[in-house]
C-alpha positions as CSV (number, residue, x, y, z in Angstrom):
1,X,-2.6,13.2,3.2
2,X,-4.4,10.6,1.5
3,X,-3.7,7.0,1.5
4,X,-5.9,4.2,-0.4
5,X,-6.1,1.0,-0.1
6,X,-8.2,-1.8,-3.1
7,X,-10.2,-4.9,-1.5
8,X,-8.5,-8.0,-0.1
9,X,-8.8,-10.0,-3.5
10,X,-5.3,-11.3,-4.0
11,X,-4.4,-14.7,-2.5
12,X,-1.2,-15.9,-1.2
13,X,0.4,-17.6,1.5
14,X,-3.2,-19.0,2.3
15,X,-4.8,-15.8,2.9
16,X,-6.4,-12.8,0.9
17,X,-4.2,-9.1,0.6
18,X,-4.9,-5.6,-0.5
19,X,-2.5,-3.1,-1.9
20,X,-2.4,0.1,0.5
21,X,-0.2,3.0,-1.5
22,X,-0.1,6.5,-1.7
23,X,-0.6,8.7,-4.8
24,X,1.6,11.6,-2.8
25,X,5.1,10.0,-1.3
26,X,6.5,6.7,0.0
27,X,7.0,9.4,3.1
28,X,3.7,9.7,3.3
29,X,2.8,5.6,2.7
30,X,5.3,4.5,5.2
31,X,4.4,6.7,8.0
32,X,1.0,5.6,7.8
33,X,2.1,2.0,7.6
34,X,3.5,2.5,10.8
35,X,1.1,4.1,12.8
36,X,-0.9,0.8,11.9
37,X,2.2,-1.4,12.9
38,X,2.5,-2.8,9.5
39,X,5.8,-4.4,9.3
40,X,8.3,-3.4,6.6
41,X,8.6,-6.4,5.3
42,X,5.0,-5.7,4.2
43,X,6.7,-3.0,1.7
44,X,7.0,-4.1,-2.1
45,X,8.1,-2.1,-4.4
46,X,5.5,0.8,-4.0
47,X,2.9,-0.8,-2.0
48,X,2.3,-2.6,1.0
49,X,0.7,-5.8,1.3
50,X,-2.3,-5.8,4.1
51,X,-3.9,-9.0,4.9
52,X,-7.7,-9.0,5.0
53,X,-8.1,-9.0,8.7
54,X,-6.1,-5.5,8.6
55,X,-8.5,-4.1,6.0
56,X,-11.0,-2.4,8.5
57,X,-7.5,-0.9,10.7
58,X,-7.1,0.6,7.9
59,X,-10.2,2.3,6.7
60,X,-10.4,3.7,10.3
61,X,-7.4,5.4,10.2
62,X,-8.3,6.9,7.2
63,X,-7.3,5.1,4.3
64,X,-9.7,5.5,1.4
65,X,-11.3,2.4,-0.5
66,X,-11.0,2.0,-4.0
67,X,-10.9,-0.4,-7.2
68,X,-7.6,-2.3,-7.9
69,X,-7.9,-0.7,-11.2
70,X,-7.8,3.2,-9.2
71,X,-4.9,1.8,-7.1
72,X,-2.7,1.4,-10.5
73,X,-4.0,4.6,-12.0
74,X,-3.3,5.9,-9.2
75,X,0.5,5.0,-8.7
76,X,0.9,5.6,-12.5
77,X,-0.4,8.9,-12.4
78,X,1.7,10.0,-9.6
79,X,5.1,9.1,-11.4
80,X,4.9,6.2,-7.8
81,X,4.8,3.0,-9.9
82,X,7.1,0.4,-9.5
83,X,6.8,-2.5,-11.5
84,X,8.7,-6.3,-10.9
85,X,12.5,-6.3,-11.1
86,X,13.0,-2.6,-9.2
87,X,14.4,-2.3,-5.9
88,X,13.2,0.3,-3.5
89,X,14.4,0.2,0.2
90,X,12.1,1.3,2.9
91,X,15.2,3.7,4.2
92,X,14.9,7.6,4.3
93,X,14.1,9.0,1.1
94,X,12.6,5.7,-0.4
């Protein structure tokens, strides 16, 4: 199981975000999401938004650092990419 996770270099809202994702299943992505206690509104597309004070939360519980550029790569290789204007729901199978 190997989730990553790019640094906290996108504003919005007033704060900085990362992409966390998985290059295996959204399965895989959303139970690790929830062992943090990210909500699922944190959930776009194929990727959830983590605020920069839930960066470290996450490299502890094993997500792996990496470049924004290996985050797309890595979504794009795995068939995982969603891009703007597709709906994915957060339900079973998702």
């Amino acid at each position: 199981m190997t989730v990553y996770i790019d640094p906290p270099t996108w504003p919005g809202h007033g704060r900085m975000w990362s992409h966390l994702i998985s290059d295996v299943s959204y399965d895989e992505l959303h139970a690790f999401a929830e062992r943090l206690g990210i909500p699922a509104r944190g959930f776009e597309r194929d990727h959830y938004d983590l605020p920069s004070h839930r960066y470290a939360d996450a490299v502890a519980a094993g997500a792996v650092e990496v470049s924004s550029r290996v985050v797309v790569r890595l979504l794009i290789e795995s068939g995982l990419r969603r891009r703007k204007g597709s709906y994915v729901s957060r339900g079973p199978g998702s």
